[in-house]
C-alpha positions, 0 to 999 in steps of 0.5 A, a space after each residue: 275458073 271453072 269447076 268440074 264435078 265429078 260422080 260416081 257409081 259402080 254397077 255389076 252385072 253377071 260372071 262367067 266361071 272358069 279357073 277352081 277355087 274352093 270356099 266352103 258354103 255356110 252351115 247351119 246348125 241343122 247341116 253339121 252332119 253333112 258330108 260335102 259343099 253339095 249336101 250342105 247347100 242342098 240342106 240350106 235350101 231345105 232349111 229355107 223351103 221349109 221356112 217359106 212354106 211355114 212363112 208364105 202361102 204359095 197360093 197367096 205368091 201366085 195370087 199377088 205376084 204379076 203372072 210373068 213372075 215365075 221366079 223371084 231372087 233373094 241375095 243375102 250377105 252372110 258374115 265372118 261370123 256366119 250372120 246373116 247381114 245383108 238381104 235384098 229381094 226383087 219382089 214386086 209387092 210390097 207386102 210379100 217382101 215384107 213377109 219374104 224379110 221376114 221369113 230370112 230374119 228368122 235364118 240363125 246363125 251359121 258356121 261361116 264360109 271358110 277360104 284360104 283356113 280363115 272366115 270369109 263374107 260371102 253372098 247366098 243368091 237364092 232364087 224361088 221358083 213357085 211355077 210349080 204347086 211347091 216352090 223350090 230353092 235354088 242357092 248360089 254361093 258368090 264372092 265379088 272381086 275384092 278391092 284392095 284396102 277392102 279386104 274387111 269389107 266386100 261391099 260395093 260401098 267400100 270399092 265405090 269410095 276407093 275407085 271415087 277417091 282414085 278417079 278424083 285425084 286422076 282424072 285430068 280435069 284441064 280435058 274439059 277447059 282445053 276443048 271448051 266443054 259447055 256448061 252440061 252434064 256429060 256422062 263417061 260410060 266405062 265398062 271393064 272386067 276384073 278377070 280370073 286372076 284379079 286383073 283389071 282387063 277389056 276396059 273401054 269407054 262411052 258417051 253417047 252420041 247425042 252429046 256429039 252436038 254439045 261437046 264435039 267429037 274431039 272432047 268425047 274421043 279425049 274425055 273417053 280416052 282419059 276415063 279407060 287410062 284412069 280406070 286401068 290405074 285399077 290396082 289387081 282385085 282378089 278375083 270373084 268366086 262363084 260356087 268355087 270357081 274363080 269368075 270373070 266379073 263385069 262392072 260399069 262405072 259411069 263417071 258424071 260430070 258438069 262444067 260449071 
């Protein structure tokens, strides 16, 4: 009897905004006087300005940075209880991501994003602009689409075990023996969205054309039609929110499999 392992991993791209929707940016304790999301986030990046500067030489940014980087982006998690949780930075330089990590360690602890009157995780996406001689802030306050069962975790992580969990008990192995699929690893590129409203929508599916040869155009035309049924299994997502707005989110989910 032949085995089938299946794999997993889920990749996000960009959202689009549409619909409203009102979660409250986080605030220092240096913001509490501010009036509106608007001045309090305009706080925050004066706050995180003046920490870099302090941190960071600009001229050393310039210096160690590769001349087609203008812009760099810091993402950070902030939690339910408005600490800072998470950071990652796509910094080409070892040494001034370090000093970057450091400089965001030093971010004290907030009054948390607050949504439907209950704390909520949210994700800050900073993006430094050094072109100029002072470098300027740009915050953007992100909410990914919820998982079901994930509500207490808005990590990939938490939605990448649950879709794992349902594409295993799913997917209809029998595809790979009925059309005699050879002993490769075989790719399945799904794309959907989850929409403004949560729904799992615009799901299709990939295999590249150079496993043609290998596995015939019936096995892929089946393949691909199992992997968009068992992605629209998908129960409804809390919809994504970027800067109050509900957003259209797009994911990829490449399932991977090997005939054995």
């Amino acid at each position: 009897m032949k085995n089938l392992l299946l794999l997993f991993f889920v990749i996000f791209f960009s959202a689009k905004s549409q619909s409203e929707i009102l979660i409250s940016f986080p605030v220092l304790k240096q913001c509490k006087k501010t009036q509106t999301i608007e001045e309090t986030k305009q706080c925050f990046n004066s706050y995180l300005n003046a920490l870099l500067k302090e941190g960071i030489s600009y001229k050393e940014l310039k210096i160690k940075l590769p001349d087609s980087i203008k812009v760099f982006e810091i993402k950070i998690e902030v939690d339910k209880k408005g600490r800072v949780s998470f950071a990652s930075i796509n910094i080409e330089n070892l040494v001034l991501e370090k000093k970057v990590s450091n400089v965001l360690s030093k971010i004290p602890k907030m009054k948390p994003s607050i949504e439907n009157n209950k704390a909520t995780e949210v994700m800050l996406i900073m993006s430094i602009d050094f072109s100029e001689e002072e470098a300027s802030v740009l915050t953007t306050l992100y909410r990914p689409p919820v998982f079901k069962g994930c509500e207490s975790d808005f990590s990939l992580k938490c939605m990448r075990e649950k879709i794992d969990t349902l594409i295993a008990n799913n997917f209809n192995t029998e595809i790979a023996y009925k059309y005699d699929v050879p002993d490769v690893k075989i790719t399945i590129y799904v794309l959907f969205k989850v929409d403004e409203k949560g729904e799992v929508v615009r799901v299709r599916a990939l295999i590249k054309n150079g496993m043609l040869d290998k596995i015939g155009n019936q096995a892929k035309i089946a393949l691909e039609e199992e992997a968009v049924r068992v992605v629209e299994m998908l129960p409804t997502f809390k919809p994504g929110v970027v800067e109050n707005k509900f957003v259209r989110v797009p994911y990829m989910v490449p399932i991977m499999f090997k005939v054995n």
